[in-house]
VEXDREN-2710 file (C-alpha; in Angstrom, 1 decimal):
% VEXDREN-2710
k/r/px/py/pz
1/UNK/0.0/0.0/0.0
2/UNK/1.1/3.3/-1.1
3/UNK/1.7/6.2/1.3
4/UNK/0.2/9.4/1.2
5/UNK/2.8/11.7/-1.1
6/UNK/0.2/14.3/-2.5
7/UNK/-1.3/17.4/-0.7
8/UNK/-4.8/17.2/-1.2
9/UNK/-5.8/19.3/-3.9
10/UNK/-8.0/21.7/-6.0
11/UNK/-9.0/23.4/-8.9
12/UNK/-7.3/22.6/-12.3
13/UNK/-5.4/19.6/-13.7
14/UNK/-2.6/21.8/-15.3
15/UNK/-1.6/23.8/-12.1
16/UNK/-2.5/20.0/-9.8
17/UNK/-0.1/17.5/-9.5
18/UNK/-2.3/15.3/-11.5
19/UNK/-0.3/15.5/-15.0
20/UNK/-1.2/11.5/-15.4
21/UNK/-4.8/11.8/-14.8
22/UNK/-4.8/14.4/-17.2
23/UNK/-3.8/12.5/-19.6
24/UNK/-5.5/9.6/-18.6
25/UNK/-8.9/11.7/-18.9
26/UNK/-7.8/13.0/-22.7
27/UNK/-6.5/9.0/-23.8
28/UNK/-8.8/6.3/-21.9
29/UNK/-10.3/8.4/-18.9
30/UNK/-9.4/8.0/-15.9
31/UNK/-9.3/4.6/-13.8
32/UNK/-12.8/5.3/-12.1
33/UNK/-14.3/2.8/-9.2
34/UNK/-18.4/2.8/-9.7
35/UNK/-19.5/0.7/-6.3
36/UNK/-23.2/0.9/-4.8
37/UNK/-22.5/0.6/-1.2
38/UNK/-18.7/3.0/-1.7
39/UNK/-20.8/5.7/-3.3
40/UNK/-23.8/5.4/-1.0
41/UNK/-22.0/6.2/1.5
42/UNK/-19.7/9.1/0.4
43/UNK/-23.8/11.0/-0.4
44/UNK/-24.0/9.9/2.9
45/UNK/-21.1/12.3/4.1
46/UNK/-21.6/15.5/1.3
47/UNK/-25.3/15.6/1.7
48/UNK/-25.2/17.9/4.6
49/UNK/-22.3/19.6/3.5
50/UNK/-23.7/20.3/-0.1
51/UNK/-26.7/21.5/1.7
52/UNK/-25.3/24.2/3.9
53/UNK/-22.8/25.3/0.8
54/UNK/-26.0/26.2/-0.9
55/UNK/-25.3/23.1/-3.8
56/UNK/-28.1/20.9/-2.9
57/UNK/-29.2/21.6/-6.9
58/UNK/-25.7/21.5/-8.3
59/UNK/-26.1/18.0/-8.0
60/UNK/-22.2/17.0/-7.0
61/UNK/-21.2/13.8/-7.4
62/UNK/-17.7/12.3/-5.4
63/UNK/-16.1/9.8/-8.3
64/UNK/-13.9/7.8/-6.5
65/UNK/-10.1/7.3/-8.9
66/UNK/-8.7/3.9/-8.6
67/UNK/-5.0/5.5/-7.3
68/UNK/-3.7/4.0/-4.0
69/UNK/-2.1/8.0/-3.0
70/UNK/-4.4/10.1/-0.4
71/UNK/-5.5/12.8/-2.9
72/UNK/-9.0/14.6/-3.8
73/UNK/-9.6/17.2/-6.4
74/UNK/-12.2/19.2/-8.3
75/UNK/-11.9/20.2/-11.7
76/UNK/-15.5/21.3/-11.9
77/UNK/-18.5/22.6/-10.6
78/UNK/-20.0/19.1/-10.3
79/UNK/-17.7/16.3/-9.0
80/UNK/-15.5/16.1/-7.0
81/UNK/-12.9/13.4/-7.0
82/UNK/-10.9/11.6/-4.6
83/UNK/-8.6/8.9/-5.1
84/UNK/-9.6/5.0/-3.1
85/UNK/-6.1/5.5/-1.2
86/UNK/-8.1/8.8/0.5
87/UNK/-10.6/6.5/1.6
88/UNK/-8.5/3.5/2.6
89/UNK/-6.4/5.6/4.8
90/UNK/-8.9/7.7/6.2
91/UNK/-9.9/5.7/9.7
92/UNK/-13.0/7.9/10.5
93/UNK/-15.5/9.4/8.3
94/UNK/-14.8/12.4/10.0
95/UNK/-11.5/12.9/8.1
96/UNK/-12.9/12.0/4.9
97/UNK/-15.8/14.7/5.7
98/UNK/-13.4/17.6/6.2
99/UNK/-11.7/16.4/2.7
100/UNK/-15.4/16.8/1.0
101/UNK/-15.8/19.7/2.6
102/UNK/-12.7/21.4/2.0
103/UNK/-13.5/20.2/-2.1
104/UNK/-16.9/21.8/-1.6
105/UNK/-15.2/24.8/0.0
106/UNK/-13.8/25.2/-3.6
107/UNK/-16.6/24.7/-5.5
108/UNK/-18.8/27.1/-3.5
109/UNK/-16.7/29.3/-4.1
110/UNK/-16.6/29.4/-7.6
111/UNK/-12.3/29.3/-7.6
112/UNK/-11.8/27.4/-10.4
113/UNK/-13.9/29.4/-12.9
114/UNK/-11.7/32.5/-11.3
115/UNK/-8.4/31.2/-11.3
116/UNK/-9.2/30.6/-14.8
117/UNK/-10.0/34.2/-15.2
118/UNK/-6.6/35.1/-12.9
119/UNK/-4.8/32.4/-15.8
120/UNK/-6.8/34.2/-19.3
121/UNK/-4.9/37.7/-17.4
122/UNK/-1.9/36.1/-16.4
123/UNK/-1.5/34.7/-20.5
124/UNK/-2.3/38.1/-21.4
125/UNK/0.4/39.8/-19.5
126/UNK/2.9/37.4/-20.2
127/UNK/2.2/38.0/-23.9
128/UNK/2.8/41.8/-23.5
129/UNK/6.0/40.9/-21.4
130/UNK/7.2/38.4/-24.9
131/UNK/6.4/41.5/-27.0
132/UNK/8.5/43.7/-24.9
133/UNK/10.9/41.4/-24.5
134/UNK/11.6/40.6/-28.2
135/UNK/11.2/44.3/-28.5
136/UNK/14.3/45.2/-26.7
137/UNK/16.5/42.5/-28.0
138/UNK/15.5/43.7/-31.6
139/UNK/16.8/46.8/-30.6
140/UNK/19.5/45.8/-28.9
141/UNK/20.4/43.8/-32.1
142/UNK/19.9/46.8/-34.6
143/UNK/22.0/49.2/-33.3
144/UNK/24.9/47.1/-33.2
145/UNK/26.2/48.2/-29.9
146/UNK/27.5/46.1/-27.3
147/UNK/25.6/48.2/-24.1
148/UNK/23.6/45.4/-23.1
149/UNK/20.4/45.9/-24.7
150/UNK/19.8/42.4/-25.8
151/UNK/20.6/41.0/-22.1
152/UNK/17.8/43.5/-20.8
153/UNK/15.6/42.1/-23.1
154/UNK/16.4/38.6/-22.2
155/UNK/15.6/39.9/-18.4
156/UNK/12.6/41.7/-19.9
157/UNK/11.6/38.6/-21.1
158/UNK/12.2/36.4/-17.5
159/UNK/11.7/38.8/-15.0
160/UNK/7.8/39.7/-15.9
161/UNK/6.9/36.3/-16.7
162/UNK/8.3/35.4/-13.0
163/UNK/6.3/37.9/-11.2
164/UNK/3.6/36.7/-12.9
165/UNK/3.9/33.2/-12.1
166/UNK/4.1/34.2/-8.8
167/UNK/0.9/36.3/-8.6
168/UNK/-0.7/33.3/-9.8
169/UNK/0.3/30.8/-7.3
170/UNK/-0.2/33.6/-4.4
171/UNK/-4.1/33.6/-6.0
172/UNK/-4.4/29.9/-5.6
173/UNK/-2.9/29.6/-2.6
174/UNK/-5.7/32.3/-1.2
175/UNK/-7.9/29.9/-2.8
176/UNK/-6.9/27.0/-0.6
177/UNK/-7.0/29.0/2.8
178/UNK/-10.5/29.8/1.7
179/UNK/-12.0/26.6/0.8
180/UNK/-10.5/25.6/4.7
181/UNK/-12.3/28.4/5.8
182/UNK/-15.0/27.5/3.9
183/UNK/-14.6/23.9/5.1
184/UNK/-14.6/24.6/8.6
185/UNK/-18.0/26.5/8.7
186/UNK/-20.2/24.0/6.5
187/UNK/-18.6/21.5/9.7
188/UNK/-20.0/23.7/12.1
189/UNK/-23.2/24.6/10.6
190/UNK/-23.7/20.9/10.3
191/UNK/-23.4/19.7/13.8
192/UNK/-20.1/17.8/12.6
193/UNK/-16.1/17.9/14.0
194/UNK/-13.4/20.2/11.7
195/UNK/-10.7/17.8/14.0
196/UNK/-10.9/15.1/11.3
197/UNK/-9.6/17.7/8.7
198/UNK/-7.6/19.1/11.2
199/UNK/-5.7/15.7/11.7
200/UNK/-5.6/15.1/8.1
201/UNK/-4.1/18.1/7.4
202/UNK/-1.9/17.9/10.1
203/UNK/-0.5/14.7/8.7
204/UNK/0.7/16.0/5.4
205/UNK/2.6/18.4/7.2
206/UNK/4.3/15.8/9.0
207/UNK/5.3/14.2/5.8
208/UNK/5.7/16.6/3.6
209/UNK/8.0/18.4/6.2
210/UNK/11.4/16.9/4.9
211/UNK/10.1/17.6/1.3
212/UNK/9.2/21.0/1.8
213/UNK/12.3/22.3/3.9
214/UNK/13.8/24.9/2.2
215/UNK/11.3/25.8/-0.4
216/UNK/10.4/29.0/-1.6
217/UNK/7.2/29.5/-0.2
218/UNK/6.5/32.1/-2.8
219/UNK/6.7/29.3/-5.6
220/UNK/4.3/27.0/-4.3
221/UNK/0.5/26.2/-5.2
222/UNK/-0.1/25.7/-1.7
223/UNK/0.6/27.1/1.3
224/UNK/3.7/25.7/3.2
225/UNK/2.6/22.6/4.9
226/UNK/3.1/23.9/8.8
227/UNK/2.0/27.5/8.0
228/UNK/-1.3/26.2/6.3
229/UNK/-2.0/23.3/9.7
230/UNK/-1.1/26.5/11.6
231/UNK/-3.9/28.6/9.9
232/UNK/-6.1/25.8/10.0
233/UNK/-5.6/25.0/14.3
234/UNK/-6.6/28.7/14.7
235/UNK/-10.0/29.0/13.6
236/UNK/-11.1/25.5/13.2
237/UNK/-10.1/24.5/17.4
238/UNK/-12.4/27.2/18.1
239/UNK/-15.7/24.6/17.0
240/UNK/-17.8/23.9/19.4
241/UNK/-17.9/20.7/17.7
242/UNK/-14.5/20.2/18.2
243/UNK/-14.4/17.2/20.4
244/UNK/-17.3/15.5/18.5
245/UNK/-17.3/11.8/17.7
246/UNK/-18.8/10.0/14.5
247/UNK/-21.7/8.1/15.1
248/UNK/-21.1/4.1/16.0
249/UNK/-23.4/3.1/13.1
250/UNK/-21.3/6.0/10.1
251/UNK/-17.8/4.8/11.8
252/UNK/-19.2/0.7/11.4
253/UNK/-20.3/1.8/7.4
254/UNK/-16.7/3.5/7.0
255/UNK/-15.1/0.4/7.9
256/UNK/-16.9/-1.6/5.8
257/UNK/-16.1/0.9/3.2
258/UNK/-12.5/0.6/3.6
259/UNK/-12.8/-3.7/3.9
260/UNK/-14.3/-3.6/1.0
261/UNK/-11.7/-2.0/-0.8
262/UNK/-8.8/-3.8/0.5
263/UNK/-10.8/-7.3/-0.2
264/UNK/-11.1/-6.2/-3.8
265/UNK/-8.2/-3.7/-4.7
266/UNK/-5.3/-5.7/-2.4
267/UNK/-3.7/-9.4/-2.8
268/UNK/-4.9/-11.9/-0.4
269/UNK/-1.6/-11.8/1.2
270/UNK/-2.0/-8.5/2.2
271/UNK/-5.5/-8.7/3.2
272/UNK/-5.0/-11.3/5.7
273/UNK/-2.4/-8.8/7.2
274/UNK/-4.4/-6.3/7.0
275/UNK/-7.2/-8.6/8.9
276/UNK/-5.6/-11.6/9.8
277/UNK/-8.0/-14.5/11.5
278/UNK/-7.8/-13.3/14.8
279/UNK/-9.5/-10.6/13.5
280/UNK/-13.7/-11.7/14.0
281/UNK/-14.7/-7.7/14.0
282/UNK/-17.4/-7.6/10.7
283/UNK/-15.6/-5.1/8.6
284/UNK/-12.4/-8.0/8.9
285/UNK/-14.7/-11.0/8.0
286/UNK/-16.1/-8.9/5.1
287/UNK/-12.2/-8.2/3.9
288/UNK/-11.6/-11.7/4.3
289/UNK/-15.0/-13.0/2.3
290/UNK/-14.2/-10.7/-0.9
291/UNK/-10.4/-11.9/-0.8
292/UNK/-11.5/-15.3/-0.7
293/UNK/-14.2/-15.2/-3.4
294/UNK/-11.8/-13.0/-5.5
295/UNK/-8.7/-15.6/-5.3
296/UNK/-10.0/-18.9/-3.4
297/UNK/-12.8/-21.2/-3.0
298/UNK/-16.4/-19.7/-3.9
299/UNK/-18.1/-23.0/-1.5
300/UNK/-16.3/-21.5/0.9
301/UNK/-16.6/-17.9/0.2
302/UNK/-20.8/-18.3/0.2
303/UNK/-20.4/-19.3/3.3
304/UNK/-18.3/-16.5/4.9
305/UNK/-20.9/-14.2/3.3
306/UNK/-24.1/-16.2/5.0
307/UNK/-22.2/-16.0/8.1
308/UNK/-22.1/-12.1/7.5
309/UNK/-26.0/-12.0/6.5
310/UNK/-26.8/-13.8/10.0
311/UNK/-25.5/-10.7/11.5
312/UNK/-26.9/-8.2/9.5
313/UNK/-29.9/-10.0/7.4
314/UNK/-30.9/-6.8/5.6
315/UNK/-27.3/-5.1/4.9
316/UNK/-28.0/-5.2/0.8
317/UNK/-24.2/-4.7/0.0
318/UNK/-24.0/-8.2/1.4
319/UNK/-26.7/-9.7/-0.6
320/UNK/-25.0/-8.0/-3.6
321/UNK/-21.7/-9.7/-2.7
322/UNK/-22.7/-13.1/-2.6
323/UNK/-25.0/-12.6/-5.9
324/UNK/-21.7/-11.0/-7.4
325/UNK/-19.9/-14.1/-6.4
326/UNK/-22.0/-16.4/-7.4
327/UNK/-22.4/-14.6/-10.6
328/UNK/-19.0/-14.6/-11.3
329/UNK/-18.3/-18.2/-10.2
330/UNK/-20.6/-19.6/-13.3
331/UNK/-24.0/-20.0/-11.4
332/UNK/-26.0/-17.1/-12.3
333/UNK/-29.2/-18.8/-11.8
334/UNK/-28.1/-18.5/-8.1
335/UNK/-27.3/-15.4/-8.2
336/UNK/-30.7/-14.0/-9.1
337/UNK/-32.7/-14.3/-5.7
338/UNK/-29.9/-12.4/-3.7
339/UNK/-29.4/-9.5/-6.3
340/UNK/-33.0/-9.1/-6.2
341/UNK/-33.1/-9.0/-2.3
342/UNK/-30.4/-6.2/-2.8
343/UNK/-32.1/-4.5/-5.6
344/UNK/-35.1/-4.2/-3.0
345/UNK/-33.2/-3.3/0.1
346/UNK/-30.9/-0.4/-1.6
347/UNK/-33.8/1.5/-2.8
348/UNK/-33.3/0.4/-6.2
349/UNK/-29.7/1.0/-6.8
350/UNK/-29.0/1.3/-10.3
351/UNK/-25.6/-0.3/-10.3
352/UNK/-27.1/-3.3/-8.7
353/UNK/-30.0/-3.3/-11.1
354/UNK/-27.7/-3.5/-14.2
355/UNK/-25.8/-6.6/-12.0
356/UNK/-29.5/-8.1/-11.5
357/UNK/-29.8/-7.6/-15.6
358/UNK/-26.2/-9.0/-16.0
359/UNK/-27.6/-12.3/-14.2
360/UNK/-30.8/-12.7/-15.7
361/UNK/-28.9/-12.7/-19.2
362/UNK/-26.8/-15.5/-18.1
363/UNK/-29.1/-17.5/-17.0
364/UNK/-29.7/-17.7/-20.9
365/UNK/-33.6/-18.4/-19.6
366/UNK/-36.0/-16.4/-22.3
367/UNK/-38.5/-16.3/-19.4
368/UNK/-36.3/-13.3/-18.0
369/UNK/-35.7/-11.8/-21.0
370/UNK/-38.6/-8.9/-20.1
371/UNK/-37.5/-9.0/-16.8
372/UNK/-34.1/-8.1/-17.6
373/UNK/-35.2/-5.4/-20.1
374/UNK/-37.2/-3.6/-17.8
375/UNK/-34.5/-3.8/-15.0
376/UNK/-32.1/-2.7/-17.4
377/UNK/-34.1/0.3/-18.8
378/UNK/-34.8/1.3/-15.7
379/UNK/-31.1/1.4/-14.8
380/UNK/-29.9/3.1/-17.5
381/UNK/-32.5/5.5/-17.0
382/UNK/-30.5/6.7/-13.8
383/UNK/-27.3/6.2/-15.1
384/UNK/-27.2/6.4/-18.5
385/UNK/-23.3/6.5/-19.2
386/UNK/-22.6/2.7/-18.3
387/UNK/-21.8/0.7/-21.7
388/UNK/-21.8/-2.3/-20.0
389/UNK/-25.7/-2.0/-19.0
390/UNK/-26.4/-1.0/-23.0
391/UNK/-24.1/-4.6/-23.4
392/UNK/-26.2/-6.3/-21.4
393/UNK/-29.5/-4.7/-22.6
394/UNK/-28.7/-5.5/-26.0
395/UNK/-28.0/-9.1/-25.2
396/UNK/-31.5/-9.7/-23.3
397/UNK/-33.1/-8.0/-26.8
398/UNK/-30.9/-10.4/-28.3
399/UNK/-32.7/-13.2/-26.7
400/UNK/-36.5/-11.8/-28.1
401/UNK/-35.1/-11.5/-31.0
402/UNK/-35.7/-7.5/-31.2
403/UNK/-32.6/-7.0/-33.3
404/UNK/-33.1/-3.3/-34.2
405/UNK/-33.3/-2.7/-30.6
406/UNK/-30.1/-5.5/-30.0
407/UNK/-28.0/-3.3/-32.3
408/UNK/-29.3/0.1/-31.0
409/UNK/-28.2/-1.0/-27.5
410/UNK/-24.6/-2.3/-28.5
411/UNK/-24.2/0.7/-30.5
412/UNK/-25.1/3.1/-27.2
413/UNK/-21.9/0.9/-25.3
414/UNK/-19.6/1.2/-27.8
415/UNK/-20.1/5.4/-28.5
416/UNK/-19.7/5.6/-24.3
417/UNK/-16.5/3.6/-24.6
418/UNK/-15.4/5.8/-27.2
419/UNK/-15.4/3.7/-30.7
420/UNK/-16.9/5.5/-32.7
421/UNK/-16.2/3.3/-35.4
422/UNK/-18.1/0.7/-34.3
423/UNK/-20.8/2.7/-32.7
424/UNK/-21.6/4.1/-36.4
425/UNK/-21.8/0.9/-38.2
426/UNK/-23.9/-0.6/-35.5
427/UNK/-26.5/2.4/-35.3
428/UNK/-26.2/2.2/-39.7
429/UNK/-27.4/-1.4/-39.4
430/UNK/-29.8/-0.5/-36.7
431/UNK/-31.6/2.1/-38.7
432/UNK/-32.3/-0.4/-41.7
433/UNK/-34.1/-2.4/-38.9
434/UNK/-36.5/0.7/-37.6
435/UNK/-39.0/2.0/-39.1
436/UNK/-37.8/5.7/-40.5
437/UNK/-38.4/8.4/-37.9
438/UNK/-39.6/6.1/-35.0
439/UNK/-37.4/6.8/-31.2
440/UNK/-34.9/3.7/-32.2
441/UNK/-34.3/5.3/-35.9
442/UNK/-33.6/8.9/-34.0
443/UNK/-31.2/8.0/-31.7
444/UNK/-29.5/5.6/-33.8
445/UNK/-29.3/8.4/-36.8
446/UNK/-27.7/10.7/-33.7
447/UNK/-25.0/8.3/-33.2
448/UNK/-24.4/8.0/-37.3
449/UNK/-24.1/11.4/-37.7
450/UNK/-22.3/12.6/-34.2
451/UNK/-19.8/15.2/-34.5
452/UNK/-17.7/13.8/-31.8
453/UNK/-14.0/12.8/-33.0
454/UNK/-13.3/9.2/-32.9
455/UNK/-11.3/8.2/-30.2
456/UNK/-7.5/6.2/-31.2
END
């Protein structure tokens, strides 16, 4: 497991440390984790934050990036990011909180659309500074004279284009003492603890102490580690909150959370460290049930998973684990009665409705065929970027038979994973199959005739 190296942080990619995410986002998108019970949960902790930020119809979403480092980012006004190692090393939700609120603080305050107003001035000056610049060495260079001309235009050139640089990051660093501000009073408005974000905080500093010994404070994006926990201790010990503790029940779902991930994300080797068998707490029994699904014996995993259900019969994400196993072990017909149960116990998750679909396919029954399309529809519906529910919708149309709709469906996936190759041909052959202006002939002329640029 990775240690934290990264200060968390906000606004845009191309003053961030993120350079490989960027490119990531621009080749393949980024490594994103979509889990029901992971994303439940992080609602769970904005909701109240959102709402006394004023964003409750913003409609943020937290998109959790498969990267072991503690890290969280906006580069929006609608999600906020943060990377599984924040959440694995995060041992209260209390310190995952402040995070969100601190991202929050930044998008409350509208930062990154100013900094990107403080960059369009910064370009322009710097531009005026080149012109000059080139100006004096030209006129160094025509009168022939050896006075020095040219060298003040090379410093002409530098010295502007310095200051400015410098402006900049004394803008963004502002930024970041006001989304902990900011931070700090959606925490108290909310009945919840700044100490979490404190701690976090705090942390950094700890680590990044060696690192940052000796910088120039004046060229960083951030402020200096101590100087910014410093900042922080002042206003946010004053909470009367301070000394709060996260419910039983939020710090039981946190480590559940944070089993989960290790189960999935770790090798079994590490996961037994991490909860070895003396270990009986329920967040270390669910570790060691995904591990062992994942990498060992699925009789045996079934049965770590019914001893988890006797303990907490209606927890869905439990009932969606042992259908996911038993899904993925070959035996979807089995799989079917426990996704449904967590279908029905997660309000209708839309994730585990498109897993529900995924089994009713493989069951390769025809009697589920309708079922599975109007699970699927549904689904999709609610979140209708996921090419593998349009995969799995146009394989239960497969089974009636409904080609038009079959290829309309495989089409859909393959324009949201970017191929727009295939995407065309499959909408061409899908409009042959509608009848000329009917919903399916629309969308599928939509996809023919998108203006978006195929993706290598």
């Amino acid at each position: 497991m990775h240690r934290a190296t990264a200060l968390i942080t906000a606004a845009v990619l191309m003053l961030a440390p993120q350079p490989s995410l960027a490119q990531a986002s621009e080749k393949r998108g980024p490594p994103i984790i979509r889990d029901a019970e992971i994303e439940q949960l992080l609602r769970d902790y904005t909701a109240p934050v959102l709402r006394a930020a004023g964003l409750t119809k913003q409609n943020v979403q937290v998109v959790i990036i498969n990267e072991p480092t503690f890290n969280a980012f906006v580069i929006d006004g609608r999600r906020i990011f943060i990377n599984s190692g924040a959440l694995m090393e995060a041992q209260t939700p209390n310190q995952i909180i402040g995070v969100l609120a601190h991202e929050t603080g930044h998008i409350a305050g509208g930062h990154l659309a100013k900094l990107r107003e403080q960059l369009a001035r910064a370009q322009t000056q710097m531009i005026l500074a080149t012109i000059l610049g080139v100006g004096a060495m030209v006129a160094g260079a025509s009168s022939g004279s050896n006075n020095g001309l040219g060298s003040a235009g090379a410093a002409a050139l530098s010295a502007p284009q310095e200051v400015i640089r410098r402006t900049v990051l004394s803008y963004q660093r502002q930024q970041e003492e006001s989304a902990d501000r900011a931070a700090v009073r959606y925490l108290n408005e909310t009945g919840q603890s700044p100490k979490g974000m404190y701690d976090t905080f705090r942390r950094f500093s700890e680590q990044l102490l060696f690192i940052a010994r000796g910088a120039d404070p004046y060229s960083q994006s951030h402020p200096m580690p101590a100087e910014r926990v410093a900042a922080l201790a002042e206003f946010a010990r004053t909470s009367p909150y301070w000394d709060k503790k996260d419910d039983p029940a939020l710090q039981l779902r946190h480590d559940l959370m944070r089993a989960k991930i290790s189960g999935f994300m770790e090798r079994p080797d590490t996961v037994l460290r991490r909860y070895p068998m003396s270990n009986d707490s329920l967040p270390a029994r669910y570790a060691r049930a995904i591990a062992g699904y994942k990498h060992g014996d699925l009789r045996a995993a079934v049965a770590q998973i019914d001893s988890l259900l006797q303990v907490q019969p209606n927890n869905p994400y439990f009932h969606e684990l042992r259908g996911q196993a038993l899904l993925e072990g070959a035996r979807p017909n089995e799989a079917i009665a426990p996704l449904r149960r967590a279908l029905q116990l997660s309000n209708n998750s839309p994730l585990i409705a498109m897993m529900l679909g995924q089994a009713l396919v493989a069951s390769n029954n025809p009697a589920y065929a309708d079922e599975a399309i109007r699970i699927l529809r549904t689904a999709l519906a609610r979140e209708p970027e996921a090419p593998s529910g349009y995969m799995q919708l146009a394989m239960a149309y497969g089974r009636k038979g409904n080609y038009a709709e079959a290829d309309l469906a495989s089409a859909q996936a393959a324009f949201l994973r970017g191929d727009m190759k295939t995407a065309r041909d499959l909408a061409s052959r899908a409009k042959t199959r509608f009848a000329v202006g009917s919903p399916g002939w629309v969308k599928a002329d939509d996809i023919v005739n998108t203006k978006l640029t195929e993706k290598r």
